[in-house]
Residue frames as a rotation matrix with the C-alpha (Angstrom) as fourth column:
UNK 1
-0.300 0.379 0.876 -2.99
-0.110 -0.925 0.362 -33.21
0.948 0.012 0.319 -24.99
UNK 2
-0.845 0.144 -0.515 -4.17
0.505 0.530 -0.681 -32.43
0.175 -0.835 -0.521 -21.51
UNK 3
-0.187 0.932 -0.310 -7.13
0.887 0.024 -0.462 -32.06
-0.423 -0.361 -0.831 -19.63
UNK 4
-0.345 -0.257 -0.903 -6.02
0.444 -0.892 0.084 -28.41
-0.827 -0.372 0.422 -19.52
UNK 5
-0.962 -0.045 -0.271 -6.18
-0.248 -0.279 0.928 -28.06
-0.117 0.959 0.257 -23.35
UNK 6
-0.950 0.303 0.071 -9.41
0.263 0.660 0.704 -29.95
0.166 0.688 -0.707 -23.48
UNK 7
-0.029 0.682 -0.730 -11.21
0.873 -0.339 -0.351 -27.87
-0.487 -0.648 -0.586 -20.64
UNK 8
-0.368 -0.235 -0.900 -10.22
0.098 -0.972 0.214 -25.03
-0.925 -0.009 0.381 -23.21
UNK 9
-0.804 0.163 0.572 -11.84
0.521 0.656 0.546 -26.27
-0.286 0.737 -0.613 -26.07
UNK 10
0.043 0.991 -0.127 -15.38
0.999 -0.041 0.013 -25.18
0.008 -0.128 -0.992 -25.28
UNK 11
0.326 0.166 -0.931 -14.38
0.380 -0.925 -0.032 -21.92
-0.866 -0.343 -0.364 -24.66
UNK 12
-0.854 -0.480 -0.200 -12.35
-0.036 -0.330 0.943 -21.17
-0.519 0.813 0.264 -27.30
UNK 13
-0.712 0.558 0.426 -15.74
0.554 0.075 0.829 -22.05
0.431 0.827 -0.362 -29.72
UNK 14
0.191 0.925 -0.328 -17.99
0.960 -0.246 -0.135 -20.41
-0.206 -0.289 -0.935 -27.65
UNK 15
-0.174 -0.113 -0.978 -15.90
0.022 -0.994 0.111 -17.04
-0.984 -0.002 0.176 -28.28
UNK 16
-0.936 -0.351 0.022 -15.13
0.118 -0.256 0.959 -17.67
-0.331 0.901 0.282 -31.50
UNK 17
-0.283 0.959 0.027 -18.94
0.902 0.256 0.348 -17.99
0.327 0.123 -0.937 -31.87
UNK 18
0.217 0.550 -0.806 -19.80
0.887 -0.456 -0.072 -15.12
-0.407 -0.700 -0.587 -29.74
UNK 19
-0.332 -0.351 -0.876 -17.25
-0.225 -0.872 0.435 -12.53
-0.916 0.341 0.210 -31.49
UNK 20
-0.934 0.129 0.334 -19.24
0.347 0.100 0.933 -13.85
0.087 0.987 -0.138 -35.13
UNK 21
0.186 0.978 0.090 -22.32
0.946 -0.203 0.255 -12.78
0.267 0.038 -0.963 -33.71
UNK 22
-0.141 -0.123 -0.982 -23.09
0.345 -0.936 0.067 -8.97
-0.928 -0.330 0.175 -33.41
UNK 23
-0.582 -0.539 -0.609 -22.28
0.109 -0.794 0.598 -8.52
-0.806 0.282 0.521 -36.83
UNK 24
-0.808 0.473 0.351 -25.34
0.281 -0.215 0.935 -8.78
0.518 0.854 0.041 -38.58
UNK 25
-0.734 0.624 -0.268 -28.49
0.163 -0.221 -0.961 -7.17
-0.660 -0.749 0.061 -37.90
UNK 26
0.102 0.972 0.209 -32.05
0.630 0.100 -0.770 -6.22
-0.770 0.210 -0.603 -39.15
UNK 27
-0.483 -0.240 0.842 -32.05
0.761 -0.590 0.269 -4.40
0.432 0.771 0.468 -42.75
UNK 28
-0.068 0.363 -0.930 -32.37
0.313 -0.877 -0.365 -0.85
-0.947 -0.316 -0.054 -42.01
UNK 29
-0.497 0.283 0.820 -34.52
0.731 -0.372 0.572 1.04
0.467 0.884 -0.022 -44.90
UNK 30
-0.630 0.401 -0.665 -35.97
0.061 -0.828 -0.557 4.82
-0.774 -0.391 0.498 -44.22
UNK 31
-0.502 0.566 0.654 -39.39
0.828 0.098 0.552 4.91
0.249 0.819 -0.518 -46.11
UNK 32
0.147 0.979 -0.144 -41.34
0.880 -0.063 0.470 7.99
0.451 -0.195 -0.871 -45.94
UNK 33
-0.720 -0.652 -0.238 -38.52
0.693 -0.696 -0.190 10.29
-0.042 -0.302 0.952 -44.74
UNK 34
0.800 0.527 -0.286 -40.75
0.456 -0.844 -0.283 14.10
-0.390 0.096 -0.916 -44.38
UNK 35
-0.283 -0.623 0.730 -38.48
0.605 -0.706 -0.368 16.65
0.745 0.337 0.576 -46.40
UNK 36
0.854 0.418 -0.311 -37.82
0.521 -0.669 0.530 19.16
0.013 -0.615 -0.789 -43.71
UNK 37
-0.003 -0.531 0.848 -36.06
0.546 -0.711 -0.443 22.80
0.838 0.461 0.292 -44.06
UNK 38
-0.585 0.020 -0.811 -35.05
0.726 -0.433 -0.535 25.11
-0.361 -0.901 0.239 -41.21
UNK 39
-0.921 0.389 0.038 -37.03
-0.346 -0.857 0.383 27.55
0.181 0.339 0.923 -42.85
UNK 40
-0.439 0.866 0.239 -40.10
0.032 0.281 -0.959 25.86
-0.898 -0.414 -0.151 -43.07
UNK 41
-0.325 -0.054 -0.944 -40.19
-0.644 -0.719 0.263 26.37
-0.693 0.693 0.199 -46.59
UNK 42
0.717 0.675 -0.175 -41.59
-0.471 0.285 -0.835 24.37
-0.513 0.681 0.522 -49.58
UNK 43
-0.586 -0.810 -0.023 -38.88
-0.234 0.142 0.962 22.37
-0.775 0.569 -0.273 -51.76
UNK 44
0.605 0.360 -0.711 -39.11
-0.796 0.294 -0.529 21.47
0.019 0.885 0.465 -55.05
UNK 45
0.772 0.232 0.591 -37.96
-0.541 0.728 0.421 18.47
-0.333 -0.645 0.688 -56.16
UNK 46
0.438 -0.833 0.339 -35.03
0.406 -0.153 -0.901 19.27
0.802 0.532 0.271 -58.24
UNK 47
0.219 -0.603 0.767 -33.77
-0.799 -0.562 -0.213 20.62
0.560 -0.566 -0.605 -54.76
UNK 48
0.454 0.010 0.891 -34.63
-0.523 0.813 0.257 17.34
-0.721 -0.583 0.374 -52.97
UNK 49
0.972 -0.231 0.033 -32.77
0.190 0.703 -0.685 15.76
0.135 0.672 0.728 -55.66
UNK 50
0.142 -0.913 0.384 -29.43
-0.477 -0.403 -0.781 17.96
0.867 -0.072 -0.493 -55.16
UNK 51
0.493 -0.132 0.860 -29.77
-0.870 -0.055 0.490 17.46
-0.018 -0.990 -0.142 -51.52
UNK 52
0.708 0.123 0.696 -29.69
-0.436 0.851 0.293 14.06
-0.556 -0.511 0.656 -51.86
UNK 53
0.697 -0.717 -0.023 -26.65
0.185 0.210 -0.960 13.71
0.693 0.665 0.279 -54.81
UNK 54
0.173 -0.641 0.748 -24.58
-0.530 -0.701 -0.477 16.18
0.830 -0.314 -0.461 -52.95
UNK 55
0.634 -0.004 0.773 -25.38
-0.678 0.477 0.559 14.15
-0.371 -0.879 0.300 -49.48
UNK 56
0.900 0.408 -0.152 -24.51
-0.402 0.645 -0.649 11.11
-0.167 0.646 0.745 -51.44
UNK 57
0.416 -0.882 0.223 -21.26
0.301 -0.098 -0.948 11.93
0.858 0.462 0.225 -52.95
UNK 58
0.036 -0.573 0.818 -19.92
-0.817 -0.488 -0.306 13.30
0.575 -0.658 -0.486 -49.68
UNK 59
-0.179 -0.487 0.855 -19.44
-0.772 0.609 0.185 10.41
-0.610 -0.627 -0.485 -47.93
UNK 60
-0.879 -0.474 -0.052 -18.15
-0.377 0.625 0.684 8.20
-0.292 0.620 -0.728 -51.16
UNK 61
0.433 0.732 0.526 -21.84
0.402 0.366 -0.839 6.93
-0.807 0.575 -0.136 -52.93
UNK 62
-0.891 -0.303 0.338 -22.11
0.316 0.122 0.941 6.58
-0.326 0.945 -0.013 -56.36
UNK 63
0.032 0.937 -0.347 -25.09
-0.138 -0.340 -0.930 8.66
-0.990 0.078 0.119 -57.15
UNK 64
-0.974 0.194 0.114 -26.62
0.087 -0.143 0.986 7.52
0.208 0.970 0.123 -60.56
UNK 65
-0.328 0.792 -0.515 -29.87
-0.773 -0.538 -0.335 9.70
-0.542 0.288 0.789 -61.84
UNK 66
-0.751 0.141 0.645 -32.18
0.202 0.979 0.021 7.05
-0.629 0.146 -0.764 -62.95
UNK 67
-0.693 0.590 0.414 -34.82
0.540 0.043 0.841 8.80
0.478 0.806 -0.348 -63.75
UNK 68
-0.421 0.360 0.832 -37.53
-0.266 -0.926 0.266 11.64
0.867 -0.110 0.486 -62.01
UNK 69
0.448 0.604 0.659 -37.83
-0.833 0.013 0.554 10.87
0.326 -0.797 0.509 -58.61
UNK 70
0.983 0.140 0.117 -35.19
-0.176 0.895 0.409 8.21
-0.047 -0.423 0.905 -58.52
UNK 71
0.269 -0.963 0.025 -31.55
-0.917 -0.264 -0.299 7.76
0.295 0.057 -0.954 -57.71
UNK 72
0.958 0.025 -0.287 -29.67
0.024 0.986 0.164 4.37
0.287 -0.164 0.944 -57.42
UNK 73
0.503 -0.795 0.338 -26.47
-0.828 -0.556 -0.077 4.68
0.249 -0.241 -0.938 -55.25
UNK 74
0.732 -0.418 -0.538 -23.54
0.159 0.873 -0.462 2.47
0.662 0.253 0.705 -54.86
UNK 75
0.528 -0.704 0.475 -20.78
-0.847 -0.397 0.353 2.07
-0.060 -0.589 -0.806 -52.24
UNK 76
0.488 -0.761 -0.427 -17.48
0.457 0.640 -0.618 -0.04
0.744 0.106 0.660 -52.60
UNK 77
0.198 -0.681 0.705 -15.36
-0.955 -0.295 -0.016 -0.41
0.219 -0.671 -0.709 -49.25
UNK 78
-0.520 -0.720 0.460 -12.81
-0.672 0.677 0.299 -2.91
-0.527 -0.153 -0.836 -49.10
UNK 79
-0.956 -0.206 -0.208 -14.27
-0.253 0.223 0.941 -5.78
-0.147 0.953 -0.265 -50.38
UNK 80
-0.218 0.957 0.191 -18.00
0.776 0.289 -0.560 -5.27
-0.591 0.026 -0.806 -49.54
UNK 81
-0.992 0.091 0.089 -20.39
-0.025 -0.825 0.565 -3.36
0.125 0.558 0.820 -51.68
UNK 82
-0.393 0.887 -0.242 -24.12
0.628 0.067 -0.775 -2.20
-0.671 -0.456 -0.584 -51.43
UNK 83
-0.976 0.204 0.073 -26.92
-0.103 -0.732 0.673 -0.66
0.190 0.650 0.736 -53.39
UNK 84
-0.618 0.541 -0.570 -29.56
0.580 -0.176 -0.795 1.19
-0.530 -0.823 -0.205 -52.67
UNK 85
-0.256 0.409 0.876 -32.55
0.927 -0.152 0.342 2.45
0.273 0.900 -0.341 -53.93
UNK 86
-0.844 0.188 -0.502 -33.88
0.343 -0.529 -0.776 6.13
-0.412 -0.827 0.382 -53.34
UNK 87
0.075 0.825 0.560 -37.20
0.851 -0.346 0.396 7.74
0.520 0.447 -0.728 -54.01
UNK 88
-0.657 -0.631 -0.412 -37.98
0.720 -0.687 -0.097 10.94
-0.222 -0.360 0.906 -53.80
UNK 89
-0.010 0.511 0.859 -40.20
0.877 -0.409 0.254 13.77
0.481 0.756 -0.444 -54.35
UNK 90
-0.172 -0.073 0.982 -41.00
-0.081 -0.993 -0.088 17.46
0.982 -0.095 0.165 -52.70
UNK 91
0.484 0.607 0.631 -42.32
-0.773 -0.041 0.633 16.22
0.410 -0.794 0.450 -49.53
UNK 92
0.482 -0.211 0.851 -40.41
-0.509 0.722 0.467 12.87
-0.713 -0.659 0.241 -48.65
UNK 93
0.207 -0.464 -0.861 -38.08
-0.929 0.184 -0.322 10.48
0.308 0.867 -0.393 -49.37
UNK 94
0.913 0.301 -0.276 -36.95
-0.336 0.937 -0.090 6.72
0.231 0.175 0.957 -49.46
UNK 95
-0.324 -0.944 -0.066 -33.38
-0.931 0.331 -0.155 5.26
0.168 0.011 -0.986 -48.81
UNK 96
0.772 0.412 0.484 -34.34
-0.493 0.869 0.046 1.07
-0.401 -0.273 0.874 -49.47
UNK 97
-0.194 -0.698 0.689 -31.88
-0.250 0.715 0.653 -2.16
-0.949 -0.046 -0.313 -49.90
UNK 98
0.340 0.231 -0.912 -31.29
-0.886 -0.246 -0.393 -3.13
-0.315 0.941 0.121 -53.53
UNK 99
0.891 -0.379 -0.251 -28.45
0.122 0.732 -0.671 -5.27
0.438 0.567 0.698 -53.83
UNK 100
0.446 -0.860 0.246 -24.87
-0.841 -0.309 0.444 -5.74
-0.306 -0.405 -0.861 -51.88
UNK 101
0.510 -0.493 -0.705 -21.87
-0.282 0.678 -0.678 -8.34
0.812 0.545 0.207 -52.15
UNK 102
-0.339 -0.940 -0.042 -19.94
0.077 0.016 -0.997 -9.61
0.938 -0.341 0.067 -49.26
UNK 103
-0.575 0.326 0.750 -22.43
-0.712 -0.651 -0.263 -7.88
0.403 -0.686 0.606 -46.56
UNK 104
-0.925 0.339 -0.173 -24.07
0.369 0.692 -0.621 -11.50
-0.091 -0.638 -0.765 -45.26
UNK 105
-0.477 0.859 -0.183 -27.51
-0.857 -0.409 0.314 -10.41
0.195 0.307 0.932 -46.75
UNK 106
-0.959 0.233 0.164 -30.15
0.212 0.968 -0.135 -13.28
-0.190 -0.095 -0.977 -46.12
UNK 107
-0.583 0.784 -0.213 -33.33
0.589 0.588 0.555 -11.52
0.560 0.198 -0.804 -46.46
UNK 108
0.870 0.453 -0.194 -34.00
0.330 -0.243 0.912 -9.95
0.366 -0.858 -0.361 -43.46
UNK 109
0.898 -0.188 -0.397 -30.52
0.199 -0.632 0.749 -9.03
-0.392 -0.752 -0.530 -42.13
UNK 110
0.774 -0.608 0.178 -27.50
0.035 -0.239 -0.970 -7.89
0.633 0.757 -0.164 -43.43
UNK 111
-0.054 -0.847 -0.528 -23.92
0.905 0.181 -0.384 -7.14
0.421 -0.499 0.758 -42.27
UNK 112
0.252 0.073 -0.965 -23.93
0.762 -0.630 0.151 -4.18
-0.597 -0.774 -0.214 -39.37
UNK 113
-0.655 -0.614 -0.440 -21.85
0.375 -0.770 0.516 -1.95
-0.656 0.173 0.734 -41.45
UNK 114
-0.568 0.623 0.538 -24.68
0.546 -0.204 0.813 -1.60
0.616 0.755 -0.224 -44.57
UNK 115
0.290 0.782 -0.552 -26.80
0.933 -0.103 0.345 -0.04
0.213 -0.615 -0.759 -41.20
UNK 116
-0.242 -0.783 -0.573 -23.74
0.449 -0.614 0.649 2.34
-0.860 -0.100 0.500 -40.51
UNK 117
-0.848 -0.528 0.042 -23.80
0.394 -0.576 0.717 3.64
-0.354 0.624 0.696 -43.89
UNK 118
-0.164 0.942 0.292 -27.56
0.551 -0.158 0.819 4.29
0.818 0.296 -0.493 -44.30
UNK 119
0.553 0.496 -0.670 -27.84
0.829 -0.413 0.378 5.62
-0.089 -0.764 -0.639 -41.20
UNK 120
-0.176 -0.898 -0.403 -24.92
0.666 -0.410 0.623 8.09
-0.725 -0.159 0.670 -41.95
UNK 121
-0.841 0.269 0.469 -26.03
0.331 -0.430 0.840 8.94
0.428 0.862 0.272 -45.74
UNK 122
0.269 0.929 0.254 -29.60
0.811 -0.361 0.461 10.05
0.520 0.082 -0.850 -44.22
UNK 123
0.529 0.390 -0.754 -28.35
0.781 -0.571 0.253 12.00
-0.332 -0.723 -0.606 -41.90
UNK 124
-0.851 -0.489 0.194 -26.18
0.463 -0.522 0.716 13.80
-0.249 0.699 0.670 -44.51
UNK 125
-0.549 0.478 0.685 -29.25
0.756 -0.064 0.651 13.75
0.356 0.876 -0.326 -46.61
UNK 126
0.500 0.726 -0.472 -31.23
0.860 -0.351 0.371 15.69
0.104 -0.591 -0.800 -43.51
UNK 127
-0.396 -0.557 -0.730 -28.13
0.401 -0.820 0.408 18.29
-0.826 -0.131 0.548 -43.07
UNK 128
-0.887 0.001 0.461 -28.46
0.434 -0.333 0.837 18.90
0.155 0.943 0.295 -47.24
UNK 129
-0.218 0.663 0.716 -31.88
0.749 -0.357 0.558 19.65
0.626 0.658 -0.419 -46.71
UNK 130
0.425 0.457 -0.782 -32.45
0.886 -0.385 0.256 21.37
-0.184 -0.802 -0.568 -43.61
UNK 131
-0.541 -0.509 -0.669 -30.01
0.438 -0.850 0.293 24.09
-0.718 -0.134 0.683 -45.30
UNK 132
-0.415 0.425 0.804 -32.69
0.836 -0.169 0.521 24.54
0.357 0.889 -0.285 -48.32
């Protein structure tokens, strides 16, 4: 081998290093969400519940109905998966980390893409309601 090759070493790991970092980041959870309507109207919470199925299911969750005021969604893409918890009631809602597979969870950060889809699914969830 020459120098050449060996002066290329270092770099080579430092990218390969650099292009692994990036892709995790801080769990993103929305707690406290305000229900807000362009009207200005009251919801009920059997509307904030649609909102948030309907959001859900449009961009591929698994919306399961746990129980009053609670929905546990699922997503499968390629071979990562995630779940999430939501709360809910007339006034505000929840979107929190549950459980994933694949997604480099540790605790504290997760793989980028679990951010991507939470940030996406609320802002669904905000479209769903803002048409109440």
């Amino acid at each position: 081998m020459s120098r050449k090759s060996f002066a290329l070493i270092p770099l080579l790991v430092s990218t390969v290093f650099f292009l692994g970092c990036g892709t995790t980041a801080p769990i993103l959870n929305f707690t406290g969400t305000p229900v807000t309507t362009a009207s200005g109207n009251k919801t009920k919470t059997k509307q904030v519940k649609k909102a948030i199925i309907l959001a859900g299911t449009a961009k591929g969750w698994q919306m399961k109905d746990v129980k009053p005021g609670f929905i546990q969604a699922t997503i499968f893409k390629s071979n990562l998966m995630a779940k999430i918890d939501i709360k809910y009631n007339a006034n505000s809602y929840s979107i929190t980390y549950n459980d994933s597979s694949n997604m480099r969870y540790n605790g504290s950060v997760i793989h980028k893409r679990y951010n991507h889809w939470i940030r996406l699914l609320n802002d669904r969830i905000r479209n769903e309601l803002i048409r109440l």
